[in-house]
matplotlib code that plots the C-alpha trace (Angstrom):
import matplotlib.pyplot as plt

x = [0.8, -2.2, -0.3, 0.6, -3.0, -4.2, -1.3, -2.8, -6.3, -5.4, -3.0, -5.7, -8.4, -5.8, -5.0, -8.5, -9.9, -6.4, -8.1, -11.3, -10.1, -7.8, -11.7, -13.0, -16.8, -18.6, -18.4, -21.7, -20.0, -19.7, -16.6, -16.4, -16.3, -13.4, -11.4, -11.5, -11.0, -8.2, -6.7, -6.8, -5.5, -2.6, -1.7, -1.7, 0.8, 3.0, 2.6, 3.3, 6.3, 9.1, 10.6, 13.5, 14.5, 14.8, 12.3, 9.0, 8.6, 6.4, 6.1, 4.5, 2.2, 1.0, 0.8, -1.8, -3.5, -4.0, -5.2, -8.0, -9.2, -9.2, -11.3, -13.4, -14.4, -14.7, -16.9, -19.4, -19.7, -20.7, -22.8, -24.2, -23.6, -22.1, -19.7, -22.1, -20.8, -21.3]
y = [-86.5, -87.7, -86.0, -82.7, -82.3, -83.2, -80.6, -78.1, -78.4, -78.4, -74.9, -73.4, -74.4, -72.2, -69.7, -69.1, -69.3, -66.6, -64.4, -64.6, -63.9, -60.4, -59.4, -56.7, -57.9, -61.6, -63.0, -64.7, -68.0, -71.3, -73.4, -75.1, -71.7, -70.1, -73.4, -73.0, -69.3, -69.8, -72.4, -70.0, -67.3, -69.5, -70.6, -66.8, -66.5, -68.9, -67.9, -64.0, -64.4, -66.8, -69.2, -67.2, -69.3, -72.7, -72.4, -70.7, -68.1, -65.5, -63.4, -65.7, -66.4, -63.2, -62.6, -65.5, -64.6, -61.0, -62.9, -64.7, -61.9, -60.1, -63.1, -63.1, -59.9, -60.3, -62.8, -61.4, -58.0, -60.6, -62.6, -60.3, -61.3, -58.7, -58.5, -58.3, -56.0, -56.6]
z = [-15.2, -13.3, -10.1, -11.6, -12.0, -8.7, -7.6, -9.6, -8.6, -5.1, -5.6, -7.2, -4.4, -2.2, -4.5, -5.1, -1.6, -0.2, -3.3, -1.4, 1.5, 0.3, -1.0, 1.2, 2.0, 1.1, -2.4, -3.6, -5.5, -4.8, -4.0, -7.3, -9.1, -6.7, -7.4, -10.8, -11.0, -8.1, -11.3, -13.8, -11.2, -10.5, -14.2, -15.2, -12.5, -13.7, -16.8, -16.0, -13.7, -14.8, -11.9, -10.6, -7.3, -5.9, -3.0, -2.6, -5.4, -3.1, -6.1, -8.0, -5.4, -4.9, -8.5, -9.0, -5.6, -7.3, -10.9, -8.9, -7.1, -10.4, -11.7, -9.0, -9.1, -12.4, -12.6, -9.8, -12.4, -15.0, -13.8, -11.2, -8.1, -6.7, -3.1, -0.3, 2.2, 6.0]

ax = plt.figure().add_subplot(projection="3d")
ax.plot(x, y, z, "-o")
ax.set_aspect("equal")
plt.show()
C-alpha cells in the first residue's frame, strides 16, 4: 500500500512537471503544487482511459499529461498567476 503511494506521488511529479513543460511560456507555481496537480492529472487519466495493454499505455499517459496541463492552467486563471511569456 505504502508503495503504491510512493509510486503515485513520484508519477504525478512527472506527469505534472511533462504538463509544464507542453505549456507554451513559464508557469508561476511551485513544485509542490505541479506535483499535486500532476497527481490529480494522472488519476483522471487512469480514471478516463481503461488499461488496454500489457506494457506502457502511451494513451494514458498523454491523457494525464493533457489533465495536468488543463489543471495547471486552470489553476493559474484562479488564483491569478497567470503564464509569463518570454
Amino acid at each position: 500500500m505504502i508503495l503504491a503511494v510512493i509510486g503515485t506521488i513520484i508519477f504525478g511529479a512527472i506527469i505534472g512537471m511533462l504538463a509544464r513543460a507542453v505549456l507554451p511560456g513559464r508557469q508561476s507555481i511551485s513544485a509542490p503544487i505541479t506535483v499535486i496537480l500532476g497527481i490529480i492529472g494522472a488519476v483522471v487519466g487512469y480514471w478516463i482511459m481503461p488499461e488496454n495493454t500489457n506494457g506502457v499505455d502511451w494513451l494514458r499517459w498523454v491523457v494525464s499529461i493533457a489533465a495536468a496541463a488543463a489543471l495547471t492552467v486552470g489553476y493559474g486563471m484562479v488564483t491569478g498567476n497567470k503564464q509569463v511569456h518570454r
